[in-house]
Every structure is written in structure tokens, then in C-alpha cells.
C-alpha positions in Angstrom: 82.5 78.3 104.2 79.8 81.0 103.1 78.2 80.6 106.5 81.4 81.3 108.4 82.4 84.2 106.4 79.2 86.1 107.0 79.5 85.2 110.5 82.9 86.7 110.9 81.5 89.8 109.1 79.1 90.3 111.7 81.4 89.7 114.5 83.7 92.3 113.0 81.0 94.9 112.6 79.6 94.2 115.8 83.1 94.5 117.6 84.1 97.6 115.6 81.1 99.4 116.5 81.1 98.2 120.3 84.8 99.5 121.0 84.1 102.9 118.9 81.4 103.7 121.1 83.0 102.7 124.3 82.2 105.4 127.1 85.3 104.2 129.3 88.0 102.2 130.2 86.4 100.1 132.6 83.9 98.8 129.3 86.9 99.3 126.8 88.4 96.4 128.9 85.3 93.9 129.0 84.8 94.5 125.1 89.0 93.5 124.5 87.9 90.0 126.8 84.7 90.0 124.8 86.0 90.0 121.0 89.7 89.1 121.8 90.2 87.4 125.2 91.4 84.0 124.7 87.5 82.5 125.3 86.4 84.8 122.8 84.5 83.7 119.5 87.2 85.2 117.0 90.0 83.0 119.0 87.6 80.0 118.9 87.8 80.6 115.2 91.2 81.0 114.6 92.3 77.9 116.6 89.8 75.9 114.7 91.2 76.8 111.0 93.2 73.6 111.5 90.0 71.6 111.5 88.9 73.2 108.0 88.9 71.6 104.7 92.4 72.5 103.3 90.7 74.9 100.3 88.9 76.8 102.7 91.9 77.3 105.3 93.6 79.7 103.2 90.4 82.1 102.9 89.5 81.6 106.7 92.3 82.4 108.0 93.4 85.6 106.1 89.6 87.3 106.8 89.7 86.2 110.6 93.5 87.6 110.9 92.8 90.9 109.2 89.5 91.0 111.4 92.0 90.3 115.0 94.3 92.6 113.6 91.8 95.4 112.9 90.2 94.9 116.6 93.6 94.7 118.6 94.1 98.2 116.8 90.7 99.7 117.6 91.0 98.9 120.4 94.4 100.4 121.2 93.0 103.8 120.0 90.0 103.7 121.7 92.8 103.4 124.8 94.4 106.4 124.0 91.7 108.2 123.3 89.7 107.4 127.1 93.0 107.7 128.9 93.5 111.2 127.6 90.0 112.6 128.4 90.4 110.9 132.0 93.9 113.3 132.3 92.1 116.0 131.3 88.8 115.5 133.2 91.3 115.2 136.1 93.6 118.5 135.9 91.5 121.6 137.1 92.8 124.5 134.9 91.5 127.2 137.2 93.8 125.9 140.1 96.8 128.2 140.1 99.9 126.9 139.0 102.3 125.3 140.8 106.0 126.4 140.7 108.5 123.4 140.1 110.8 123.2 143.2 114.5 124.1 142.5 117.8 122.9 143.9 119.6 125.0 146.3 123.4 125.3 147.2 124.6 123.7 150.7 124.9 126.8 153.5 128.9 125.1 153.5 129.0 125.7 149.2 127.8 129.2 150.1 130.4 130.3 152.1 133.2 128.5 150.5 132.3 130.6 147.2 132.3 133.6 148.6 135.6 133.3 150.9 136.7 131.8 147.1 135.8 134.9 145.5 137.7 137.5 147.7 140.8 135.8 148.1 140.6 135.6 144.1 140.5 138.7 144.5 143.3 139.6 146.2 145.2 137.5 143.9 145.1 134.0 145.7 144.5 130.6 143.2 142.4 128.0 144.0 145.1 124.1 144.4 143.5 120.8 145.5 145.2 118.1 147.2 144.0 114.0 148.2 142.3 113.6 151.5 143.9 110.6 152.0 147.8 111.8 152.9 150.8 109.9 154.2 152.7 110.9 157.7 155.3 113.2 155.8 152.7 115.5 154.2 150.7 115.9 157.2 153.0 115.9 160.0 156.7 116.0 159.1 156.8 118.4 156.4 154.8 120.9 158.5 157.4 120.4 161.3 154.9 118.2 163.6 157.3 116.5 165.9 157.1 112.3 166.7 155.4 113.4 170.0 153.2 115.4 169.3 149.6 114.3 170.3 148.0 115.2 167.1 150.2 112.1 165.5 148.4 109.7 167.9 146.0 107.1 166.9 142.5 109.2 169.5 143.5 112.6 167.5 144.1 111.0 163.4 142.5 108.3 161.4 144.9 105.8 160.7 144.4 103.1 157.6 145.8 100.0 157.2 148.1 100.7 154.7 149.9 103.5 157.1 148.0 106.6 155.4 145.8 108.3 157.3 143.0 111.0 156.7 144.5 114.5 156.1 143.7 116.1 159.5 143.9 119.8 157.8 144.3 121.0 154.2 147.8 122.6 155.2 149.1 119.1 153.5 147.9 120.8 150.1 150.3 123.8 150.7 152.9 121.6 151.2 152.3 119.6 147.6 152.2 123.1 145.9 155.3 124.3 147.3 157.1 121.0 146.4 156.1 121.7 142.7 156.3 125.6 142.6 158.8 128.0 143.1 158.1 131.1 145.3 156.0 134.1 144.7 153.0 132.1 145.1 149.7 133.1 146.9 147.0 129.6 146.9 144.1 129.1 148.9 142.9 125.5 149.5 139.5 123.9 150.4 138.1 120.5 151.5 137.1 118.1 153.9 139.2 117.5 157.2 138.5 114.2 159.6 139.9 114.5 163.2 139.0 111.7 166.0 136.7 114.0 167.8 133.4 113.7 170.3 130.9 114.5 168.4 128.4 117.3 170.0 126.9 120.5 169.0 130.2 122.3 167.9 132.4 119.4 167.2 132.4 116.5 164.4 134.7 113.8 163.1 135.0 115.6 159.6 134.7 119.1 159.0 135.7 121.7 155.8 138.3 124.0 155.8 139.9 126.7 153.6 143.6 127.8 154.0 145.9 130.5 152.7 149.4 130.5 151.7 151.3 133.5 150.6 155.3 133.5 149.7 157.8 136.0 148.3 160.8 138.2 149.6 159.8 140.3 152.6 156.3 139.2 153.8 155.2 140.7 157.3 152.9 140.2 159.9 151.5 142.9 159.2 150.3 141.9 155.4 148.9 138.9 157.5 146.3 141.3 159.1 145.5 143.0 156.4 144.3 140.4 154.6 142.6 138.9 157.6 140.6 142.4 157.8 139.8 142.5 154.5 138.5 139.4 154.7 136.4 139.5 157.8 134.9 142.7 155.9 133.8 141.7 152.8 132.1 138.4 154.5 130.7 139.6 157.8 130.3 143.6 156.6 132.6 146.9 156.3 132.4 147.6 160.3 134.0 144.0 161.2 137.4 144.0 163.3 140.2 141.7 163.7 141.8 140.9 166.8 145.0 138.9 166.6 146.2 136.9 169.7 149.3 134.8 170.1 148.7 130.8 170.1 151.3 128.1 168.8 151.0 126.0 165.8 154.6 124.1 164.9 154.2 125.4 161.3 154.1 128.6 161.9 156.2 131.2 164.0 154.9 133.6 165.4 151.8 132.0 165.7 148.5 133.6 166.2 145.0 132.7 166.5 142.4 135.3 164.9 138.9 136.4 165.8 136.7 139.2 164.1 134.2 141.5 166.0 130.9 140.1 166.4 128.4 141.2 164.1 125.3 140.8 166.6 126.1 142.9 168.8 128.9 144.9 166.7 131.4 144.0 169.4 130.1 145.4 172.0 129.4 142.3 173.8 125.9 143.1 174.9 122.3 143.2 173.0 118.9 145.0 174.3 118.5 145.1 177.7 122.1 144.7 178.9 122.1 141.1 178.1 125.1 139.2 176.8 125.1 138.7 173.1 124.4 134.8 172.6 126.3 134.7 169.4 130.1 136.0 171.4 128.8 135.2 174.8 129.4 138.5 175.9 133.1 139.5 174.7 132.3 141.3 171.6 134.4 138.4 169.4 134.5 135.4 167.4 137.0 132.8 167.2 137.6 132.4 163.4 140.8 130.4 163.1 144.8 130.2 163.0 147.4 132.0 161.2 151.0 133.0 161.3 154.0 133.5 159.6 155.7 130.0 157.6 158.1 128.5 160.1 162.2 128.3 158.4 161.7 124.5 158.6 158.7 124.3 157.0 160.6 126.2 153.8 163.8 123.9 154.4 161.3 120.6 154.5 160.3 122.1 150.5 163.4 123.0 149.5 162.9 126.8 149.8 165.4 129.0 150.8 164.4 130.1 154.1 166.3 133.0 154.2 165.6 134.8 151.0 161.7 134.2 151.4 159.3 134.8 153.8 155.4 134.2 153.9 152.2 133.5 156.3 149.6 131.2 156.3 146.2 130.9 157.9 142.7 128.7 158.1 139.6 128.5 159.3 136.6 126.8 159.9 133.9 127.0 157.8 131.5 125.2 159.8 132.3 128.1 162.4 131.8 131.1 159.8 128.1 129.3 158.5 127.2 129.2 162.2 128.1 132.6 162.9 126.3 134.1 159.5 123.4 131.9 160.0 122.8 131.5 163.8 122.7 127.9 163.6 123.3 126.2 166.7 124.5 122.3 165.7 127.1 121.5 163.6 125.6 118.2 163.0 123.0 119.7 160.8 125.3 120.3 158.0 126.1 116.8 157.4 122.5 115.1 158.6 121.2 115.6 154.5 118.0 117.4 155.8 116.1 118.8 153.0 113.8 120.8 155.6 117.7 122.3 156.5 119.2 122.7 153.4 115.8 124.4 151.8 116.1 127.5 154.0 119.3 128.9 152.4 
């Protein structure tokens, strides 16, 4: 028993020393096979206590278990140690440092916030509504007759269970007026799907933001002033706003509106005489639709259609990025293009 105490002394010293002086991992790892790999002399031992006499089992097997216990530990620290100094052997501290790379808001988040923010400021709330809408929000309640094309199934996305995807937030008007009584000035915002060709300046879903206002004596005229505030506080103090007649069958009069160009400040013309690519030479932009809340509309909500009047308009906000940003493809907006998103 003497003989294989003092041998298990030895192998312990010998081992200790070995994985203390280890230069790197590569030796680290033939030292753990040498001294504690399953063909090693220490494992050899320890399977072999069964074959001892019974008195000296006891003694064996404590000094060769504290002896694999102290080498699986050494060499754990001696792991640490190596893979530290390998990190820092690796990082070059005269190498200038490297900024971490930050998210950025979507061009459409952008300028949703800041059309947000003015008509906040005018005294407009922010109301939500589902995307997914039955026919009497969508169509009936905004006075959207049985035959009108926008009801059929190339023009609306129809489910299965008869609801359909919201083909403008104007439903979301309608929900608020149902559970409010007039004054009330709300602005909604979302996602729109409409059956569409998909191409450079058309897509199957697209964002909108609409505004509602109601109370006694509301005029056309309140319309265009807060059209042309508007169009100045998002495209600058010079911008102008052209209304021209259009039909929608919530709204009468109806009126589509455009605001001045900014590229070529109206004019219709850049450097050189040539037509400004942004307006295509007549000095405006398209921006959306707007006009004052047809009586049935207010009947279809239970307001007296008499007493109140209001207006109501929308726009694209695909349309207003495009114009602030001279991109030329609505597709990139929705394409999840980091080398798009990372340049606003």
C-alpha cells in the first residue's frame, strides 16, 4: 500500500507542476488526456481500488479522489487563465474604437410622427381602429353604394368569414363617431390593403393618416387652412395648397389636394429650363383627398346632420416619404432593406 501511496504522490506532484507551467491551450489539453483522460494512470488507479485488500480501499481511494479532484481544478484555472491572455493577445488597443451601430426609425415612422405632432397641435387626438373591418364600417356607413366598384372582390380583400381588409382608415372615424358625441377633432393612422398591381408607385398595402373634425359651423374654408398649415410645417413655410374638386361618396363637396412642389418651389422647371422630375413640370404634388362630411354619413352615426357640420381628409404617406426623400419605388419601404432603412 506504501508503494502506491508514494506513487500517487509523485503523479500528483508531477501533474500539478505540468498544468501550472502550461504555455497554452493546445499543451493544457494533452496534459488533461495525460493525467485525467480515461487511459490515464490516476483513472487506472481509481478503477482498480475494487481489486484492493478491503483495509487498504478506504485509504486508496480518499488520496487518489482528492488527487483527481485537485487536477480537474488546476486544470480548469489554468483554462481560464490561457484563454484570457489569448483575448488579450488578440485585441489591438491602438486600433481606434469602434462605434456600436444603433437602430434607426422607418422613413414611414418618421413622417407619421411628425404629421402626428402638428395635428396635435392643432388640437387633433390620436384613435385606433382593427384592420380587419366588416362591410358596414367600410362601405355602408361611409355612404359607399352596393355598386360601387370599390366593394368588388379585384378592388378589396375579402375573408372567408365575410370581413374584409379595411381598404382606408376612414372606418376608424366612423367607430369614434359611433362612441362620441360631436365636437371632436381625431386623426387616425395605419395600414390600408387595396387589390392593386404592384409597380413603382402602387402596392397591395400601404399607410395612411386621416383627419376628422365636427362641431356647429365648420367650412370649407377651415378645411384649407388646416391643409396649409400642414403642408407648411412638413414641406417648409413657402409651401402652397391647391384644392381641386374630385368625388369621394363620403364627402360633399369633395376635393382632392396638392401642395406646391418643394424642388422647384412650384415653378415647374429646375436649372436649365428643364421640368422638375419631382412634379413633372406643373409646379404640384398630389397629396390626397378631403372634403366636407356628407349628411348621410352623420345620419349612418346617429348625428344630427343639421346642427353639425365637419370635413375630413387623408393622405398617403408613402406619397409624402417619396416626395421628402426623392425615393423612386414604393416597394422599398416594405422590402426590410437594412442598406434602405440605414440612410434615414
Amino acid at each position: 500500500m506504501s508503494a502506491m501511496l508514494n506513487e500517487i504522490e509523485t503523479l500528483g506532484r508531477e501533474a500539478l507542476e505540468a498544468i501550472a507551467d502550461a504555455p497554452d491551450l493546445k499543451l493544457l489539453e494533452e496534459l488533461r488526456v495525460k493525467y485525467a483522460g480515461r487511459r490515464s494512470r490516476l483513472r487506472q488507479i481509481l478503477s482498480g481500488i475494487g481489486e484492493l485488500q478491503p483495509a487498504e480501499r478506504p485509504v486508496i481511494g480518499k488520496v487518489a479522489g482528492e488527487l483527481s479532484r485537485a487536477v480537474e481544478a488546476a486544470l480548469a484555472a489554468r483554462h481560464e487563465q490561457l484563454a484570457e491572455s489569448d483575448v488579450s493577445a488578440a485585441i489591438d488597443v491602438t486600433l481606434p474604437g469602434r462605434r456600436p451601430k444603433s437602430g434607426v426609425l422607418h422613413p414611414l415612422t418618421r413622417i407619421a410622427d411628425d404629421v402626428i405632432d402638428i395635428l396635435r397641435g392643432m388640437g387633433f387626438v390620436v384613435a385606433d381602429g382593427p384592420e380587419i373591418e366588416d362591410d358596414y364600417h367600410n362601405f355602408d356607413a361611409l355612404n359607399t353604394p352596393a355598386d360601387h366598384p370599390a366593394r368588388d372582390l379585384h378592388d378589396t380583400f375579402y375573408l372567408k368569414s365575410g370581413q374584409l381588409l379595411r381598404t382606408h382608415t376612414s372606418t376608424v372615424q366612423i367607430r369614434v363617431m359611433e362612441g362620441a358625441s360631436p365636437p371632436l377633432r381625431i386623426i387616425s393612422n395605419g395600414r390600408c390593403y387595396r387589390r392593386d398591381t404592384v409597380d413603382p408607385t402602387h402596392h397591395m398595402v400601404f399607410h395612411q393618416i386621416e383627419g376628422l373634425y365636427v362641431d356647429r359651423d365648420v367650412s370649407l374654408a377651415e378645411l384649407k387652412g388646416t391643409l396649409n398649415l400642414l403642408g407648411q410645417r412638413l414641406l417648409g413655410e413657402g409651401t402652397r395648397t391647391r384644392l381641386r374638386p374630385h368625388f369621394f361618396p363620403f364627402t360633399e363637396p369633395s376635393v382632392e389636394f396638392d401642395f406646391s412642389c418643394r424642388l422647384c418651389d412650384g415653378g415647374g422647371t429646375v436649372t436649365a429650363g428643364k421640368s422638375c422630375r419631382v412634379c413633372k413640370g406643373t409646379g404640384w404634388i398630389e397629396i390626397g383627398g378631403a372634403g366636407m362630411v356628407d349628411p348621410a354619413v352623420f345620419d349612418a352615426v346617429g348625428y344630427d346632420s343639421e346642427r353639425y357640420t365637419g370635413f375630413a381628409f387623408g393622405l398617403g404617406l408613402e406619397r409624402m416619404a417619396m416626395i421628402r426623400h426623392g425615393i423612386g419605388d414604393i416597394r422599398l419601404f416594405l422590402e426590410n432593406d437594412l442598406r434602405f432603412t440605414r440612410q434615414f
